[in-house]
C-alpha positions as CSV (number, residue, x, y, z in Angstrom):
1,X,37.7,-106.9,-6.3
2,X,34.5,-107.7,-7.9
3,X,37.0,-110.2,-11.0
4,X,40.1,-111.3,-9.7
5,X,42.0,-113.6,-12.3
6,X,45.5,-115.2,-11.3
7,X,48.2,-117.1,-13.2
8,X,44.9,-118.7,-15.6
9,X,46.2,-121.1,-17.7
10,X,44.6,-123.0,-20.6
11,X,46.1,-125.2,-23.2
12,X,44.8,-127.0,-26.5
13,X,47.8,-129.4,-27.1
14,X,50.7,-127.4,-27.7
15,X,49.0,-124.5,-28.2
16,X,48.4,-122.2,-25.0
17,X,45.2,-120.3,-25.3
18,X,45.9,-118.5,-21.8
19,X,49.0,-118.3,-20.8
20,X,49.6,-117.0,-17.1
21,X,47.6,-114.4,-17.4
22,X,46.3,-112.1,-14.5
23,X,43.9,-109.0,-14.0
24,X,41.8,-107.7,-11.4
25,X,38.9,-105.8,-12.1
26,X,37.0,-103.5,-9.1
27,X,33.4,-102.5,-8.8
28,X,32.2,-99.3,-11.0
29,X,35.2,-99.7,-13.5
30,X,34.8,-100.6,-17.4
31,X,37.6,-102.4,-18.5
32,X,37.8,-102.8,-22.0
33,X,39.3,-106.6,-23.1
34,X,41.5,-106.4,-26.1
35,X,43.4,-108.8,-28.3
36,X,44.0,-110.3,-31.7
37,X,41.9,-112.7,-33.3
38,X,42.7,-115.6,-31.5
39,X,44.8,-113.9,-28.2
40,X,43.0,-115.6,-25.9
41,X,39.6,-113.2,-25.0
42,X,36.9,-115.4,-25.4
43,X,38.5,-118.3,-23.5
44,X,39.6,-115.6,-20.7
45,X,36.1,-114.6,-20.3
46,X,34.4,-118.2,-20.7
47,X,36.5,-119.4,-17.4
48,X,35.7,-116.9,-15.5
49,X,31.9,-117.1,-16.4
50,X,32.6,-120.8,-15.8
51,X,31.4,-122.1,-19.2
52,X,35.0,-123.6,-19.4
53,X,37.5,-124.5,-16.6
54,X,41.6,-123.1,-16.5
55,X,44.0,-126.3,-16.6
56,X,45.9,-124.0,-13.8
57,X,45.4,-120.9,-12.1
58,X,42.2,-119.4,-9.8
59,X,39.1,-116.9,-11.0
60,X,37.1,-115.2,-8.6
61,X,34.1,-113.1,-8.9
62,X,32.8,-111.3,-5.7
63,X,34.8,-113.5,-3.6
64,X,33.6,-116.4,-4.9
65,X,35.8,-119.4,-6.6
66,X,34.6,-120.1,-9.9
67,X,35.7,-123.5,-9.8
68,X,34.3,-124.5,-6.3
69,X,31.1,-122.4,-6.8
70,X,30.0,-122.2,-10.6
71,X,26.7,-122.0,-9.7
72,X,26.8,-118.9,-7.2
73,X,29.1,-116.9,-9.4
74,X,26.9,-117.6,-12.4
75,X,23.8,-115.9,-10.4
76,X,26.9,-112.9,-10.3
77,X,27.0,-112.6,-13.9
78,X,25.5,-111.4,-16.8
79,X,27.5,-112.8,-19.6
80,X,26.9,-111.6,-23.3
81,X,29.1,-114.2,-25.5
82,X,30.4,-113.4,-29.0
83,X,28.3,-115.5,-30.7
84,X,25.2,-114.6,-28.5
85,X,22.8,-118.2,-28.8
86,X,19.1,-117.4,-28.9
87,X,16.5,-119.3,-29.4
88,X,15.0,-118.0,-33.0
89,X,11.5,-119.4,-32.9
90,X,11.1,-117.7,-29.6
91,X,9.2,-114.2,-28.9
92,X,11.2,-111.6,-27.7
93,X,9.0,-111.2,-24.6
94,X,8.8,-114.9,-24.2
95,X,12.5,-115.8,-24.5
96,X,13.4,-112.7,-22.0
97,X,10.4,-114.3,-19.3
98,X,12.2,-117.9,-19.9
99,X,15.6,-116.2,-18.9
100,X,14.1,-114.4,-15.8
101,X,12.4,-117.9,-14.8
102,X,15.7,-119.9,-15.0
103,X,17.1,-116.6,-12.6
104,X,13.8,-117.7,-10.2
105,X,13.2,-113.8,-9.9
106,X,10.0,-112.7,-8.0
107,X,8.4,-110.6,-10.5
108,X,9.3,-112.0,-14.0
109,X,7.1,-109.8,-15.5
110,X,8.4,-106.3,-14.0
111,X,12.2,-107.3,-14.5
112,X,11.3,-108.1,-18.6
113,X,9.4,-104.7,-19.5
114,X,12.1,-103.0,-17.4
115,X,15.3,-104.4,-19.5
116,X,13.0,-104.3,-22.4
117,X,12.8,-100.5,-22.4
118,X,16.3,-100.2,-20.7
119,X,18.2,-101.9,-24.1
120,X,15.5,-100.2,-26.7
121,X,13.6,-103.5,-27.6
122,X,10.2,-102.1,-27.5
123,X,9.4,-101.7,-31.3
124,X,10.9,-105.4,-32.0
125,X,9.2,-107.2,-28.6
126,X,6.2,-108.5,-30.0
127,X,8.1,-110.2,-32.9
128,X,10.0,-113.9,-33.0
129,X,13.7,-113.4,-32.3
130,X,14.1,-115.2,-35.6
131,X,12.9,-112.0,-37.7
132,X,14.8,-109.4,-35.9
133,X,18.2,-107.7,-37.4
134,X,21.2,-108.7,-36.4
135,X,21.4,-105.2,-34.1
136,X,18.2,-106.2,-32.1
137,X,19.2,-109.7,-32.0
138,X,22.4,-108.4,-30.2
139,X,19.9,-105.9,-27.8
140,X,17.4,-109.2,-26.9
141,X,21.4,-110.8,-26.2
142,X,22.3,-107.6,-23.5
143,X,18.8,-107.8,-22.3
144,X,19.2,-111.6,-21.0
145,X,22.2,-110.6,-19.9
146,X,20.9,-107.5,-17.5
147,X,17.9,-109.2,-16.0
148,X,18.7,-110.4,-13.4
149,X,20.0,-107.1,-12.3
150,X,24.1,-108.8,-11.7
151,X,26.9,-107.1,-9.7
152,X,29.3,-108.2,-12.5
153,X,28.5,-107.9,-16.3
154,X,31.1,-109.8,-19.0
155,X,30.1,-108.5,-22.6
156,X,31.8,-109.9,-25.3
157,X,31.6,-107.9,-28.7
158,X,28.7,-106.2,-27.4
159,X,28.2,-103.8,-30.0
160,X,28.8,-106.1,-33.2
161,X,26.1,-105.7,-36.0
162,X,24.9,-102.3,-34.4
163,X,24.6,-99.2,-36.6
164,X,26.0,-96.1,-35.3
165,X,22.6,-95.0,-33.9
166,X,22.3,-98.3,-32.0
167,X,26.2,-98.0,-30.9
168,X,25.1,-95.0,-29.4
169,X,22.9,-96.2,-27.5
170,X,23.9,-99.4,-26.2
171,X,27.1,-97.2,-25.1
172,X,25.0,-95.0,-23.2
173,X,23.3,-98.0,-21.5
174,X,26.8,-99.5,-20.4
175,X,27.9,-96.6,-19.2
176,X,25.2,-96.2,-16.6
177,X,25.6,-100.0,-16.2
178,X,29.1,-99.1,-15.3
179,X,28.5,-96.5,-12.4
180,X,27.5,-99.4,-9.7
181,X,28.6,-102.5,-11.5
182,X,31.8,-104.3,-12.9
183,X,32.0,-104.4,-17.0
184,X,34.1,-106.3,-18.7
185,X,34.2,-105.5,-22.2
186,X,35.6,-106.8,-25.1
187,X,35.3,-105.2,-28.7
188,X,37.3,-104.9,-31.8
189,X,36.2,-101.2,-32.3
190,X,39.1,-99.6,-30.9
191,X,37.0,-95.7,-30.8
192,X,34.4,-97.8,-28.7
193,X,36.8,-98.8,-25.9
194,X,38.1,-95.4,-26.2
195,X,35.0,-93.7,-25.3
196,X,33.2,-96.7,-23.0
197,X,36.7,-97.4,-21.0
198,X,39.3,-95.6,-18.6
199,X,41.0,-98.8,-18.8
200,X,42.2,-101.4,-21.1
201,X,44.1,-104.6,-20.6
202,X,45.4,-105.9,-23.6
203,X,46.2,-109.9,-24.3
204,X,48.4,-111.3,-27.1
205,X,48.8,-114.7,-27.2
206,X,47.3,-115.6,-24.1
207,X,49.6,-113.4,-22.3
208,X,48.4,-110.5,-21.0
209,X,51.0,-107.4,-22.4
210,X,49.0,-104.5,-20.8
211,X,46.9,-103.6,-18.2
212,X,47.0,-99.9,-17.4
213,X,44.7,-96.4,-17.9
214,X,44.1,-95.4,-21.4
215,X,45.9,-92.1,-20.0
216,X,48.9,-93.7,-18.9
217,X,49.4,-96.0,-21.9
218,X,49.4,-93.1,-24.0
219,X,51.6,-91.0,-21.8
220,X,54.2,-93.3,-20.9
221,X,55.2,-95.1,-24.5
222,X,58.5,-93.4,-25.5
223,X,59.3,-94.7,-28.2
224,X,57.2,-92.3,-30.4
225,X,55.7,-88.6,-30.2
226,X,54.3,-86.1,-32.5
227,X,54.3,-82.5,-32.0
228,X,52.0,-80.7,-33.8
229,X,52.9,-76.7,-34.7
230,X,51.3,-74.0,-37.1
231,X,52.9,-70.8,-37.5
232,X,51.0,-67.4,-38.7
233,X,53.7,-67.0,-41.4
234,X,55.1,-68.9,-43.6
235,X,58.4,-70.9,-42.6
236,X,61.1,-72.6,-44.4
237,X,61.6,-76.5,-43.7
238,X,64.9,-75.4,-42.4
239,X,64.2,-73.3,-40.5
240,X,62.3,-76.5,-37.7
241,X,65.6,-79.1,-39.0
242,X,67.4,-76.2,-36.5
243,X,65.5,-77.9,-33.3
244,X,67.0,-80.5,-31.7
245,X,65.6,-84.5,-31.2
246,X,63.0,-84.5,-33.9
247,X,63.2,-87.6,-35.9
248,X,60.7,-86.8,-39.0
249,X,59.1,-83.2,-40.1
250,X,56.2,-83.2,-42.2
251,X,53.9,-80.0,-43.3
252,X,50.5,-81.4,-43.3
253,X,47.3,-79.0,-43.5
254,X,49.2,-76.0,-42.8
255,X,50.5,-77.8,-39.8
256,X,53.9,-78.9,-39.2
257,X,53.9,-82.5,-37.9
258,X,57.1,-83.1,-35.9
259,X,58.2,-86.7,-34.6
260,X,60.2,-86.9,-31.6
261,X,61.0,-88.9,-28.9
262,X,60.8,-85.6,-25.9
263,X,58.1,-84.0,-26.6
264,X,58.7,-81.5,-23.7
265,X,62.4,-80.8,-25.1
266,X,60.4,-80.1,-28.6
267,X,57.7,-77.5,-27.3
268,X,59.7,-75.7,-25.8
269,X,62.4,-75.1,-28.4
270,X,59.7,-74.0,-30.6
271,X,58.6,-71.5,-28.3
272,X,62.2,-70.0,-28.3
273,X,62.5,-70.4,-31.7
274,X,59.5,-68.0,-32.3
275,X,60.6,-65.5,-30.3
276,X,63.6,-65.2,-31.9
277,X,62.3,-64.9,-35.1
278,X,59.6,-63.0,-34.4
279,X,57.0,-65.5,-35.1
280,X,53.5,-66.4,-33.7
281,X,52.6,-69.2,-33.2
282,X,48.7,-70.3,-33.9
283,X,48.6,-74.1,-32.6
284,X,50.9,-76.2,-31.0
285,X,50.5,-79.5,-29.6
286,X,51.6,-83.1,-28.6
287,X,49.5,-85.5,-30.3
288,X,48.4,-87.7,-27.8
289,X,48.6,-91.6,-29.5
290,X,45.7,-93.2,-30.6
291,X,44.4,-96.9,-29.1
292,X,45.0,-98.6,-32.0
293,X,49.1,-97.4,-32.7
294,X,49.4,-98.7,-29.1
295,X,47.4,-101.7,-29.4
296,X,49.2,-102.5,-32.8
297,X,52.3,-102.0,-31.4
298,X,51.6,-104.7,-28.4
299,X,50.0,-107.3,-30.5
300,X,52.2,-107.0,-34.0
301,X,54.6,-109.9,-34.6
């Protein structure tokens, strides 16, 4: 496993930041990193980038401690923090040579023009870092963080201040980022985990409440389904009260919106149910749920 986090702890006081929490990430996967406000994501990430150090507990990056090697895991990484420090009065080329010098790479020169045109900075790199937009700011951020070419990359808001354009694109570029190294990825846009990550592991204070495929997490919560149905003709309310385990019907574009708790059960009553009516159905469905109704029912309360 390329991270490998076990029973992390950190505590402010009382209060515990990270509370037991465990994950293992493997090369070539995205994980998308999701929490609240204050559940415990940055601090997760900063100890196992080794900015700060767990109270209790082990991280470890390509086989290496983080705590008895900080140094060698550090050359592992390429760490994009929330708040993304930069050095304003800076050019972009200049500050993106600096970076590769403090990485003590052979061709400094070769490794800048190549992240350059690899994160879209080539119509901002002659300018200060100071006058760039927030968006670019963010690209010169991913940029320093790719350099040095790292097996592991830990991205933290990556995408904050982009427009859509530039989401785009920086999705594109962590995507092919993702095919040969580990991502770690943490965003508040729930529609970019969706489409950047296969999986997601969710913390709510500092505990870690889920850690699974986005597939499975949408497959395997029972407590709610919808069914979604459309008929040719037009049908009486009724005439659906006559199936059996659906908790809520709603008519909603033309489309019947049926809430259940067996799906299967549902579908396949409808099926008979047209048959014996003589009615065709156009659309029918189960409505998979979305990232955020499972992420809001993890995290709420």
């Amino acid at each position: 496993m390329s991270i490998e986090i076990s029973q992390l702890l950190k505590q402010y006081g009382e209060q515990k930041a990270v509370n037991q929490a465990s994950f293992k990430v493997g090369k070539g996967e995205i994980v998308g990193f999701l929490g609240p406000n204050g559940a415990g994501k940055s601090t997760t990430m900063k100890i196992i980038t080794g900015y700060l150090q767990a109270d209790s507990g082990k991280a470890v990056v390509c086989g290496l401690d983080v705590n008895a090697d900080p140094i060698a895991v550090k050359k592992k990484i390429g760490y994009l923090p929330e708040a993304n420090p930069l050095y304003p009065e800076m050019y972009v080329r200049e500050y993106l040579n600096f970076v590769a010098g403090i990485h003590q790479l052979n061709d400094k020169k070769a490794a800048v023009e190549n992240v350059i045109a690899l994160t879209g900075l080539t119509v901002e790199s002659k300018k200060k870092i100071g006058q760039l937009s927030k968006g670019y700011k963010q690209r010169v951020g991913l940029a320093a963080a790719l350099i040095h070419d790292p097996e592991v990359l830990i991205l933290d808001e990556p995408t904050s201040g982009l427009d859509p354009n530039q989401i785009i694109e920086i999705r594109n570029v962590i995507k092919q980022q993702g095919k040969n190294k580990t991502v770690l990825f943490s965003s508040h846009i729930l529609q970019e985990v969706e489409a950047i990550c296969d999986r997601v592991v969710i913390i709510n204070k500092g505990s870690i409440v889920a850690d699974d495929t986005l597939a499975n997490l949408q497959r395997t919560k029972k407590d709610r389904h919808v069914v979604m149905v459309a008929f040719k003709e037009d049908i009486e309310r009724s005439l659906l009260e006559q199936v059996k385990e659906i908790s809520k019907i709603e008519l909603e574009n033309d489309q019947w919106k049926l809430e259940t708790h067996n799906p299967e059960s549902v579908r396949k009553q409808l099926l008979t149910l047209a048959v014996e009516h003589n009615l065709n159905i156009v659309s029918l469905q189960t409505e998979a749920q979305s990232l955020e109704s499972i992420f809001k029912k993890l995290t709420r309360g």
